[in-house]
KEKEKOL-91886 format. One record per residue (C-alpha): x, y, z; residue in one letter. Coordinates in pm, whole numbers. Layout:
N
+--------+--------+--------+----+
:      X :      Y :      Z : aa :
+--------+--------+--------+----+
:      X :      Y :      Z :  a :
...
+--------+--------+--------+----+
END
This chain:
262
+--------+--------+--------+----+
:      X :      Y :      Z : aa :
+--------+--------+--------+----+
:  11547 :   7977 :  10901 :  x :
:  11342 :   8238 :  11037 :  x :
:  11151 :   8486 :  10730 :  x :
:  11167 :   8799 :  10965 :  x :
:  11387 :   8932 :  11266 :  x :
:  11196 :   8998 :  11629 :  x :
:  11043 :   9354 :  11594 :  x :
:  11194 :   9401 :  11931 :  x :
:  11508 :   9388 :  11783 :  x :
:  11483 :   9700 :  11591 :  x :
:  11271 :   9898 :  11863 :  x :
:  11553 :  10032 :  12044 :  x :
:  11725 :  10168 :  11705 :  x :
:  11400 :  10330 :  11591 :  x :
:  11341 :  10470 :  11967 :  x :
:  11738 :  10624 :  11937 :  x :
:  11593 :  10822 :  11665 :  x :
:  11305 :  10952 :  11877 :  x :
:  11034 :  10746 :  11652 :  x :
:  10762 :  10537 :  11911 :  x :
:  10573 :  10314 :  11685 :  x :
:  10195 :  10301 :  11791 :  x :
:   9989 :  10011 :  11918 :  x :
:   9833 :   9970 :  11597 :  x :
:  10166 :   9967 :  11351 :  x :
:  10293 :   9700 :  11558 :  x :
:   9947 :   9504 :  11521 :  x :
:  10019 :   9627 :  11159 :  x :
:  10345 :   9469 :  11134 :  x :
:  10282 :   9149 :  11270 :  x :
:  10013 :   9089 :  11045 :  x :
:  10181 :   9131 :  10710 :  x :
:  10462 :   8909 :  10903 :  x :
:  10177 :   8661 :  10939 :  x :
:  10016 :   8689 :  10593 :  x :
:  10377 :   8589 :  10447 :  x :
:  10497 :   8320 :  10690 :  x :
:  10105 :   8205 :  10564 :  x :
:  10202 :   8175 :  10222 :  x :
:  10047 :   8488 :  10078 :  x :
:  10032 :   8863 :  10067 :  x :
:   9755 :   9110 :  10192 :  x :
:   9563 :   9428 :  10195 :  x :
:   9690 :   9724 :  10448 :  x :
:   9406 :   9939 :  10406 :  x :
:   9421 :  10201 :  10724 :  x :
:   9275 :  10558 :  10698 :  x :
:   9496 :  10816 :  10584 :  x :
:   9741 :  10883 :  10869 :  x :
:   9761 :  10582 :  11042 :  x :
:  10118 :  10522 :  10893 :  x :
:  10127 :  10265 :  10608 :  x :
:  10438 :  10336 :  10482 :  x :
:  10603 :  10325 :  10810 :  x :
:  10468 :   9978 :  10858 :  x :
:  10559 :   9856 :  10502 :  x :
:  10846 :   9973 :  10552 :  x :
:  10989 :   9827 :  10889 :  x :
:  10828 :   9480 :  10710 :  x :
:  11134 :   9506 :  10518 :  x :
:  11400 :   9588 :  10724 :  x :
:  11248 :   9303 :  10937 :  x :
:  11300 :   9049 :  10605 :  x :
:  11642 :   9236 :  10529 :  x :
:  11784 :   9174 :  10869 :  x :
:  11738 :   8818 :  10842 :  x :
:  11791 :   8769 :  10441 :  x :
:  12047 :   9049 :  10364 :  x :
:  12034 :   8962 :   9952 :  x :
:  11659 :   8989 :   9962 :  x :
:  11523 :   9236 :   9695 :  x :
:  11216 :   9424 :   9736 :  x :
:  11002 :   9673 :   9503 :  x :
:  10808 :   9902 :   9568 :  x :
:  10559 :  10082 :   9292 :  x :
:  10408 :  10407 :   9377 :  x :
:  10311 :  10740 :   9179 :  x :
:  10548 :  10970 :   9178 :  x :
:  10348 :  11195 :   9354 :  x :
:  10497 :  10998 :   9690 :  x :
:  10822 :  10889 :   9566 :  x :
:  10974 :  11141 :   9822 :  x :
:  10783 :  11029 :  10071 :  x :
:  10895 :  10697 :  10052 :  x :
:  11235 :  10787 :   9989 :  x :
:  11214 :  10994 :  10338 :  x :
:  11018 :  10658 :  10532 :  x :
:  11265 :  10436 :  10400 :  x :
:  11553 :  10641 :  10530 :  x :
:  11386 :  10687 :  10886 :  x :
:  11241 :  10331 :  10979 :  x :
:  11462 :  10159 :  10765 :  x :
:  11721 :  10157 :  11086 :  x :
:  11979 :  10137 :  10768 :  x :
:  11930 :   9796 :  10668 :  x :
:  11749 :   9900 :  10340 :  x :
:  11950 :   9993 :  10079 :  x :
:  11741 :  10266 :   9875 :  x :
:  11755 :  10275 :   9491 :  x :
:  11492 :  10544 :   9328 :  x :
:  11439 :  10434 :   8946 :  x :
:  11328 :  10781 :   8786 :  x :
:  11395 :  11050 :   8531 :  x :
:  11409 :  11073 :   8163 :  x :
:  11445 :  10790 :   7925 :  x :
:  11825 :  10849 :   7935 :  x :
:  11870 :  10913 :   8300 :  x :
:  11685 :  10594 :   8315 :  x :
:  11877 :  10389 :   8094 :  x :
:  12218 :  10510 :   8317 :  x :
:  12031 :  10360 :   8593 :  x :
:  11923 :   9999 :   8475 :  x :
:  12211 :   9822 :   8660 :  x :
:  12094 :   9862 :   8929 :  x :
:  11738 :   9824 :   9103 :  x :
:  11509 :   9843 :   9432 :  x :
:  11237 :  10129 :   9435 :  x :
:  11032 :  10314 :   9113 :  x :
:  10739 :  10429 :   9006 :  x :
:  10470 :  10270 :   8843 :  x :
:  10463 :  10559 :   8520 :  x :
:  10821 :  10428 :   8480 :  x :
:  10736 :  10057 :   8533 :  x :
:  10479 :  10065 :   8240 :  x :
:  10735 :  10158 :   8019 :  x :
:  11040 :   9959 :   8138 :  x :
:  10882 :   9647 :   8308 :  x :
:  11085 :   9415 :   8054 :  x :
:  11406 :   9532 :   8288 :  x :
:  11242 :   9414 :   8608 :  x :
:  11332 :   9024 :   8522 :  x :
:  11510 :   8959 :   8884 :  x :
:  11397 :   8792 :   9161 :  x :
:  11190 :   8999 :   9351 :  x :
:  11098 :   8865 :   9744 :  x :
:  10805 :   9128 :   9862 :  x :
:  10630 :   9389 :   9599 :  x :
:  10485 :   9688 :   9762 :  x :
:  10199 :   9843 :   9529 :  x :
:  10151 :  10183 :   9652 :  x :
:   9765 :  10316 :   9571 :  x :
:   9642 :   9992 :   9494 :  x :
:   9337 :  10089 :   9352 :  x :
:   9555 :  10130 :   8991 :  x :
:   9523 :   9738 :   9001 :  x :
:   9156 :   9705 :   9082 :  x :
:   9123 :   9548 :   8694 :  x :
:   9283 :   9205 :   8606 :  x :
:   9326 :   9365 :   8266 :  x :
:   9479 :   9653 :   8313 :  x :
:   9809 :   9709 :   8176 :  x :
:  10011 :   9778 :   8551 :  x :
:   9804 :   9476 :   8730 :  x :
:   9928 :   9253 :   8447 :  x :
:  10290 :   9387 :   8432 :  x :
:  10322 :   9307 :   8808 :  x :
:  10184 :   8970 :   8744 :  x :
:  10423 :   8867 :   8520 :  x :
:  10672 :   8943 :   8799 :  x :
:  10934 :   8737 :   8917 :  x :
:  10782 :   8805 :   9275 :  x :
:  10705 :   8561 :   9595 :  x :
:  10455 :   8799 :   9771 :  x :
:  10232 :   9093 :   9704 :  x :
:  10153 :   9394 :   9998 :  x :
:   9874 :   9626 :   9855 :  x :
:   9811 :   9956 :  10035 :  x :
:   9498 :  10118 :   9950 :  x :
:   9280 :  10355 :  10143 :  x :
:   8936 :  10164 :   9925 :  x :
:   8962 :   9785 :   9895 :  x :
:   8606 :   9760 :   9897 :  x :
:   8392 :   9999 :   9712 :  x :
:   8105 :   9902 :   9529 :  x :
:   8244 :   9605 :   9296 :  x :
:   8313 :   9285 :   9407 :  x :
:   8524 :   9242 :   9043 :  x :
:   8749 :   9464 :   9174 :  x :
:   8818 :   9347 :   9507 :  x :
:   8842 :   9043 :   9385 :  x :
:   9120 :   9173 :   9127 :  x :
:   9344 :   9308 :   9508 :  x :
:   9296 :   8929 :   9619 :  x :
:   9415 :   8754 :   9302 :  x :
:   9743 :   8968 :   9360 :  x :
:   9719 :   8849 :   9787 :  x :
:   9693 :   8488 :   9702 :  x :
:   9717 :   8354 :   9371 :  x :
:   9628 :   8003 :   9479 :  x :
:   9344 :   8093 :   9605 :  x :
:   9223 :   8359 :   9358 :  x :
:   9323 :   8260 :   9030 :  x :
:   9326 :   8540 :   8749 :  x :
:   9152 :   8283 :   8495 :  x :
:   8827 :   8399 :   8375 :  x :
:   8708 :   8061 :   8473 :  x :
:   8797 :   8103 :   8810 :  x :
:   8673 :   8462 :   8803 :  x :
:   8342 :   8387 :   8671 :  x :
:   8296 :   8106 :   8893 :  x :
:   8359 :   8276 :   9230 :  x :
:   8077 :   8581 :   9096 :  x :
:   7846 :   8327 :   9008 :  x :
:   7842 :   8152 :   9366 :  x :
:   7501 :   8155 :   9502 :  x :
:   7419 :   8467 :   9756 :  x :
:   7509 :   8298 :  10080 :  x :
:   7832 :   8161 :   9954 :  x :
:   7967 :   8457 :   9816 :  x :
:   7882 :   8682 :  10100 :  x :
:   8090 :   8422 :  10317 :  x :
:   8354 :   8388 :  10094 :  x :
:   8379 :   8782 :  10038 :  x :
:   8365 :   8795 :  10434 :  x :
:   8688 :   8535 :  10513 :  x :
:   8841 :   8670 :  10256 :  x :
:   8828 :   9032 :  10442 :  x :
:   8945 :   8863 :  10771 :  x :
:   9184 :   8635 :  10615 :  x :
:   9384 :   8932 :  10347 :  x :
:   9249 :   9277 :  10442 :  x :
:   9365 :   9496 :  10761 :  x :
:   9165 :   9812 :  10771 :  x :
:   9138 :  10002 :  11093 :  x :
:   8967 :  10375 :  11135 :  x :
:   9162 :  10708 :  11360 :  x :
:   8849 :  10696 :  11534 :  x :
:   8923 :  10328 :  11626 :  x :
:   9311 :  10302 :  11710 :  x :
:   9407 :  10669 :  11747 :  x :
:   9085 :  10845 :  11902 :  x :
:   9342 :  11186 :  12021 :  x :
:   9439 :  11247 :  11669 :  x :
:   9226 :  11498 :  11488 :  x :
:   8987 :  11431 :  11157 :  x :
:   9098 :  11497 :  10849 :  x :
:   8979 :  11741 :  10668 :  x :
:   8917 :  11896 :  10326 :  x :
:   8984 :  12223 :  10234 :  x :
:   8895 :  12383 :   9925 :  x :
:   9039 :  12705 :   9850 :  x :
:   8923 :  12882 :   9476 :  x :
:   9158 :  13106 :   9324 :  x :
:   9202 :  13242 :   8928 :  x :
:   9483 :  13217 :   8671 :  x :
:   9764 :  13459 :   8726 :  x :
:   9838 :  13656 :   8370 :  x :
:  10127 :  13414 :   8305 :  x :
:   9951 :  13129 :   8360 :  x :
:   9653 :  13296 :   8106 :  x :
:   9917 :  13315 :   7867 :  x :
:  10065 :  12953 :   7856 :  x :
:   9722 :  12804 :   7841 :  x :
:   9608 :  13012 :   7600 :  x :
:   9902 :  12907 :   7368 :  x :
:   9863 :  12547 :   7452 :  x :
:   9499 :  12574 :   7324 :  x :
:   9633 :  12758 :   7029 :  x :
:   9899 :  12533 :   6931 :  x :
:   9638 :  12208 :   6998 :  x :
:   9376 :  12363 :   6742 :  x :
:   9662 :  12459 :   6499 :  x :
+--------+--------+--------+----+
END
């Protein structure tokens, strides 16, 4: 059986909706297609405002057309929960069936019967829930799992899960530890979390690493630049704007400071 349904087969439901996916999301799509019919997961690491989500998201309505019962997760700050929510509900051509795990400790514990889509302040603290099978796990901001020991990239580890998707605008800064932290969550097999294994790959002689490190960017990472794929769409920029407290706000943290020395 087939892992994912023909992206043609949803292009005429998105398209009824008025939504034209770009050149570059379909590329998008057919790689993470190929990076799991391959046996492991990847690194979608476009620019800002190239449309991750979008292409995560169609992923799984690809893998939910063909595998209904499939159950996905996604882990993001809550800072984008909404946006998800609203990506989900747009190029999900309504074969997704969104579940948003947040609130309080009680509204949470109302909601445990049920699960799909959280965030990863809540997963730290209720990861012992998350015991089901789990097909594709979406880690939103993947830089909060650069470090094998953190507490997140080891909670997702322990995760009944067959594939990882990391979106990140940085999978390669300055440390190879780290990137090779994103790849031990792409491909287990390949890049095992053992210190062993860890120590061994760092310890390769120049040469050797700097061809490993380079397959293992063709083989797991897809990064692509506006000024590459979309040349019409502007920049982005950064605007700073400086302002001072209001009275109110003078107030409150005044009191907080008071009550924190008292």
């Amino acid at each position: 059986m087939k892992q994912f349904a023909d992206l043609k087969t949803l292009l005429p439901i998105l398209e009824s909706s008025d939504l034209k996916l770009r050149q570059h999301q379909i590329d998008g799509i057919e790689t993470v297609i190929k990076w799991i019919n391959g046996g492991h997961g990847g690194i979608m690491a476009d620019e800002m405002g190239l449309g991750k989500t979008c292409q995560a998201v169609i992923t799984l309505a690809l893998k939910a057309k063909v595998n209904p019962s499939a159950q996905f997760l996604i882990i993001c700050p809550l800072s984008v929960i909404e946006h998800w929510e609203n990506e989900i509900i747009r190029f999900g051509c309504g074969l997704l069936n969104l579940f948003v795990y947040k609130g309080y400790k009680e509204a949470r514990e109302d909601l445990r019967s049920e699960f799909s889509s959280k965030t990863w302040n809540y997963f730290r603290m209720d990861e012992y829930y998350f015991d089901f099978p789990i097909e594709i796990v979406i880690i939103d901001e993947a830089h909060s799992v650069k470090s094998q020991t953190s507490q997140l990239h080891q909670m997702i580890r322990h995760q009944k899960a067959n594939f990882h998707l990391l979106l990140t605008g940085t999978p390669i800064q300055n440390d190879i530890l780290e990137f090779y932290s994103l790849l031990s969550l792409s491909d287990n097999k390949s890049f095992r979390e053992s210190d062993s294994a860890r120590d061994r790959f760092l310890r390769l002689p120049r040469k050797e690493l700097e061809k490993k490190l380079k397959d293992a960017t063709e083989k797991y990472v897809l990064r692509r630049l506006k000024s590459e794929v979309c040349k019409e769409l502007p920049s982005s920029e950064e605007v700073i704007l400086l302002h001072s407290l209001t009275n109110f706000q003078k107030q409150l943290y005044n009191a907080v400071l008071v009550s924190n020395h008292g």
